[in-house]
One Martini backbone bead per residue (centre of mass of N, CA, C, O) as a GRO file, in nm:
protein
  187
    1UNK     BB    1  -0.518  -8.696  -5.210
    2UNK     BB    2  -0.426  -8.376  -5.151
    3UNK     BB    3  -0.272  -8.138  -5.314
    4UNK     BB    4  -0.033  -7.890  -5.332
    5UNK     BB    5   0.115  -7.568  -5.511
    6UNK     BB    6   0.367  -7.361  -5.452
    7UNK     BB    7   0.484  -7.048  -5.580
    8UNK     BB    8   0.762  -6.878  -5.494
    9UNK     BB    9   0.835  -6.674  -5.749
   10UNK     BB   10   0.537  -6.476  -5.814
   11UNK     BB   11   0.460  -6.427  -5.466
   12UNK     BB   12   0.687  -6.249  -5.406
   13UNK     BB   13   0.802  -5.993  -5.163
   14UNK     BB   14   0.911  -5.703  -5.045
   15UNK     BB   15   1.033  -5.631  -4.766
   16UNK     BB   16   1.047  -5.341  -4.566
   17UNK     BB   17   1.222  -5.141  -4.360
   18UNK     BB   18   1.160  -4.933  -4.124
   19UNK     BB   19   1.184  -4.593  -4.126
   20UNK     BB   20   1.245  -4.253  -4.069
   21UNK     BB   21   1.259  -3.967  -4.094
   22UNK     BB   22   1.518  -3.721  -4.234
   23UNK     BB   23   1.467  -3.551  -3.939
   24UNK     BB   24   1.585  -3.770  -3.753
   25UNK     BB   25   1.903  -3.783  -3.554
   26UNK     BB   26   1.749  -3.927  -3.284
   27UNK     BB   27   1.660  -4.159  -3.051
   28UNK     BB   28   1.344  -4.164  -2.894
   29UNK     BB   29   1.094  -4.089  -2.663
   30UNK     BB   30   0.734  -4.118  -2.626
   31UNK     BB   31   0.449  -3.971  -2.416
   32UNK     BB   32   0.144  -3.992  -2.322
   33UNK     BB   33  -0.017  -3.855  -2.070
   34UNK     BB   34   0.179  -3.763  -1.802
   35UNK     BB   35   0.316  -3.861  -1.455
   36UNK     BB   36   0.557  -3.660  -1.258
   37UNK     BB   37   0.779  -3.756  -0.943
   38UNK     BB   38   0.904  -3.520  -0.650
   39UNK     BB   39   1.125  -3.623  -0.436
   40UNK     BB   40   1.241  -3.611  -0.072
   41UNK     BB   41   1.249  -3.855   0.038
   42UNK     BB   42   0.920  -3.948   0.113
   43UNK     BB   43   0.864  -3.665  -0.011
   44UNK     BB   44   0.668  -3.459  -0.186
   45UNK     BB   45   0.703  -3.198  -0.423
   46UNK     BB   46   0.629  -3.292  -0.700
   47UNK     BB   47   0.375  -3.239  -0.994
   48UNK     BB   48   0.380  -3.389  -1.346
   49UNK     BB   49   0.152  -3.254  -1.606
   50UNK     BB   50   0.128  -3.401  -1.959
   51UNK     BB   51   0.055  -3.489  -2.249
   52UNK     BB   52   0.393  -3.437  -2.364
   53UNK     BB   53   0.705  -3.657  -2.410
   54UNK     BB   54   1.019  -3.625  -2.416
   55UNK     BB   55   1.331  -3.860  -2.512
   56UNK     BB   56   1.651  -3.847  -2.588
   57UNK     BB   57   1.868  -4.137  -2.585
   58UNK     BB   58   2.143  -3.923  -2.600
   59UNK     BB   59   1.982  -3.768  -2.384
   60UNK     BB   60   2.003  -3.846  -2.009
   61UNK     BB   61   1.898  -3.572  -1.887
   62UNK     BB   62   1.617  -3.482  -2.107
   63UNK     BB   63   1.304  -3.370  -2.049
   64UNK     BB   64   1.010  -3.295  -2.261
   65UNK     BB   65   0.715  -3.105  -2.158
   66UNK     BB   66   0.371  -3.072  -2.364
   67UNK     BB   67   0.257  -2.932  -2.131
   68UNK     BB   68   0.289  -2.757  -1.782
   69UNK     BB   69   0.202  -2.903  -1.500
   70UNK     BB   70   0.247  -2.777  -1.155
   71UNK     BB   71   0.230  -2.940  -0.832
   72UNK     BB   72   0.298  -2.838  -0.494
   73UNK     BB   73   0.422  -2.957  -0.173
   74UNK     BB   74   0.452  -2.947   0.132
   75UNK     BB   75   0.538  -3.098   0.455
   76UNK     BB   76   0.267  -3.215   0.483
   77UNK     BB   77   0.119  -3.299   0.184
   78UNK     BB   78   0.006  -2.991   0.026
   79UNK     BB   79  -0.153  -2.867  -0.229
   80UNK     BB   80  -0.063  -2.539  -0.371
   81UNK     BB   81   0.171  -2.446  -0.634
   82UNK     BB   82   0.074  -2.360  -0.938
   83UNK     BB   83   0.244  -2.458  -1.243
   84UNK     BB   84   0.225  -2.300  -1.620
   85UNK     BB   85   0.310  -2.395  -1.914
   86UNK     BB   86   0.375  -2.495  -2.235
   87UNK     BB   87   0.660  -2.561  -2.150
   88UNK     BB   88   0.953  -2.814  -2.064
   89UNK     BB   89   1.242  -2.910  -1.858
   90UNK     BB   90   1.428  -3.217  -1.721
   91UNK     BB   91   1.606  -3.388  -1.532
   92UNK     BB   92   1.618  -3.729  -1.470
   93UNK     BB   93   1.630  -3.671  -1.216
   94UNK     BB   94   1.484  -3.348  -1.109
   95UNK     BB   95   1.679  -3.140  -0.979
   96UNK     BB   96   1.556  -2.967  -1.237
   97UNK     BB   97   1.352  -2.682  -1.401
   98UNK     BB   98   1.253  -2.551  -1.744
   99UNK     BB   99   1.063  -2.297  -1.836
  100UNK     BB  100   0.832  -2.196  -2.110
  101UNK     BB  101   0.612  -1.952  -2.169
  102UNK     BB  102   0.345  -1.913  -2.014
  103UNK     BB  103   0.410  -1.839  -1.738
  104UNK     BB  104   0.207  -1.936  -1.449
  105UNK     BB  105   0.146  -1.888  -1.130
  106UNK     BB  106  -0.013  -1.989  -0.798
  107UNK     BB  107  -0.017  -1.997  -0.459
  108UNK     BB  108  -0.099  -2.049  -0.138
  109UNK     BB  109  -0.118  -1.721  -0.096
  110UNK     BB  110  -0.193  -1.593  -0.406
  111UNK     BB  111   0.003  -1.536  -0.565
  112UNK     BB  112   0.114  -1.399  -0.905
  113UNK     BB  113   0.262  -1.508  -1.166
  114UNK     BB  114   0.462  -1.389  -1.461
  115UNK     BB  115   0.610  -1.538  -1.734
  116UNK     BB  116   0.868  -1.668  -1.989
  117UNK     BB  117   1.063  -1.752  -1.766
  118UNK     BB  118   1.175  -2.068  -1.532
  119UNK     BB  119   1.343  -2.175  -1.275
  120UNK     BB  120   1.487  -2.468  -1.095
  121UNK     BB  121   1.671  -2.557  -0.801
  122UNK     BB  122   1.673  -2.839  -0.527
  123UNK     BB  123   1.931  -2.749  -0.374
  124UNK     BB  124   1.849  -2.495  -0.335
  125UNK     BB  125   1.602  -2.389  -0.345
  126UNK     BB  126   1.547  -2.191  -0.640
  127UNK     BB  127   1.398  -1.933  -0.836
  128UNK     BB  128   1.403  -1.808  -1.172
  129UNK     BB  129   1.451  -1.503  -1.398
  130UNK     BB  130   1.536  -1.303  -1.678
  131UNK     BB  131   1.311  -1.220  -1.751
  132UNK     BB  132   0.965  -1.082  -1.720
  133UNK     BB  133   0.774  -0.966  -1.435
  134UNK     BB  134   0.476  -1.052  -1.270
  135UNK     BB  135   0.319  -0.913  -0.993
  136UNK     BB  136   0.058  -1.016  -0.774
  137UNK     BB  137  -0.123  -0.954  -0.500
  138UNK     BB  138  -0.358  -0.988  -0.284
  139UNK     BB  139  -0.391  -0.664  -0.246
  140UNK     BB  140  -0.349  -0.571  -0.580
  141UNK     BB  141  -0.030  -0.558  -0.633
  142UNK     BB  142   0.199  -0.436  -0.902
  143UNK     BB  143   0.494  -0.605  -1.054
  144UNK     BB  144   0.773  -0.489  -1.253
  145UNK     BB  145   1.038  -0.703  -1.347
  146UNK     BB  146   1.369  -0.770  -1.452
  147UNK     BB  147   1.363  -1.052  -1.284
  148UNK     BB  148   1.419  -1.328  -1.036
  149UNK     BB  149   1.423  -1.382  -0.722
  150UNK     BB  150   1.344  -1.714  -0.510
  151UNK     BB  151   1.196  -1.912  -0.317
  152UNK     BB  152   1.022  -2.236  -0.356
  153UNK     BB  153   0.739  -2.051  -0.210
  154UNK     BB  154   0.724  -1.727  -0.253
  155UNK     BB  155   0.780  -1.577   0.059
  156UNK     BB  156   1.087  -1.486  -0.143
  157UNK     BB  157   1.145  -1.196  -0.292
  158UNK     BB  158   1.289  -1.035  -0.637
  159UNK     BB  159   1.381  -0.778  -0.817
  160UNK     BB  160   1.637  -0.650  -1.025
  161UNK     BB  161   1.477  -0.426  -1.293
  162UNK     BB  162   1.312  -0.251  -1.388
  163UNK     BB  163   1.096  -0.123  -1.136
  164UNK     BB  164   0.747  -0.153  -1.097
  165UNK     BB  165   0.398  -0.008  -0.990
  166UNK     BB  166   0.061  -0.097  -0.841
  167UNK     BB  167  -0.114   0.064  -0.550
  168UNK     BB  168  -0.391  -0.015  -0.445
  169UNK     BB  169  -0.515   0.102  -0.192
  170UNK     BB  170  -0.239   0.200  -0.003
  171UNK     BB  171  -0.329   0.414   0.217
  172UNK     BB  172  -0.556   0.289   0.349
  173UNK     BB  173  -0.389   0.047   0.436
  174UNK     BB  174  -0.184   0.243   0.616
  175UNK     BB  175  -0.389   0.338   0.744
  176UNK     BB  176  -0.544   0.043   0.885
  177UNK     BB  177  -0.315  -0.084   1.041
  178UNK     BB  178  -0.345   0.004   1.317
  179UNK     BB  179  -0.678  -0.123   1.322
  180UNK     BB  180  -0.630  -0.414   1.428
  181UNK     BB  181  -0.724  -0.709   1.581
  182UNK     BB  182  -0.459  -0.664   1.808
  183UNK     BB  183  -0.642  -0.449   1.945
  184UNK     BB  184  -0.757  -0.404   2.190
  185UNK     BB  185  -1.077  -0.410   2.403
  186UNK     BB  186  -1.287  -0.156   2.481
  187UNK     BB  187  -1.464  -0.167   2.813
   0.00000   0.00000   0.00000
């Protein structure tokens, strides 16, 4: 019969409890690489595409997105206005949402708009911004104002003030818009 002897007085470590860092003064969750998904009964209404996602465990209400790449979807569900940003941040309901940070929109009808920040909520279906907007139209006009009301397809848009614009080859579209194509043809 073999025996073992084991000293348990001086060979026992001491384990610590694993702590936080010091900067941090409320526990969250992180998930990287995430896809949060915005329906209206069971329509979808939009996609949020995230690399890094923060939710403060005390905070029920804020969840923090960067990047954030978002695809907005029709009624018919086809994909059309994406909107890019730095930074956002979304209500655990999905029902608002603010962007901050190089944001650029391109709409499934070709408008583009840049600004440094832009709100959203669900429930009115309206877009806006206090900062500066600049608007590209496909005809190649741009605008810019601070400030913005939209509705949330960008179909009716406004800019609040100090609006200007360069509206190129306007002349020409304004002398050729009598000659459309609804306009009968002669036999």
């Amino acid at each position: 019969m073999v025996g073992l002897a084991v000293n348990a007085g001086g060979c026992q470590r001491k384990k610590s409890i694993p702590q936080s860092a010091d900067s941090i003064t409320v526990p969250y969750q992180e998930f990287g690489k995430t896809t949060l998904y915005s329906y209206d009964g069971p329509y979808k209404i939009w996609r949020l595409e995230t690399e890094y996602m923060r939710k403060e465990l005390s905070d029920t209400a804020k969840m923090l997105a960067v990047p954030v790449v978002i695809t907005m979807y029709d009624s018919q569900g086809t994909a059309g206005t994406r909107i890019l940003a730095d930074s956002g941040n979304t209500s655990k309901e999905l029902r608002d949402f603010f962007i901050w940070s190089n944001v650029f929109i391109k709409t499934d009808e070709d408008l583009k708009i840049k600004s440094q920040s832009l709100w959203w909520d669900k429930e009115t279906h309206k877009v806006g911004s206090d900062d500066f907007v600049e608007i590209t139209t496909p005809e190649g006009d741009v605008l810019r104002g601070k400030g913005l009301d939209a509705n949330e397809s960008f179909s009716r848009w406004s800019l609040r003030k100090s609006v200007s614009g360069e509206f190129p080859n306007f002349r020409e579209r304004m002398e050729n818009e009598g000659e459309s194509d609804d306009a009968p043809d002669e036999k």
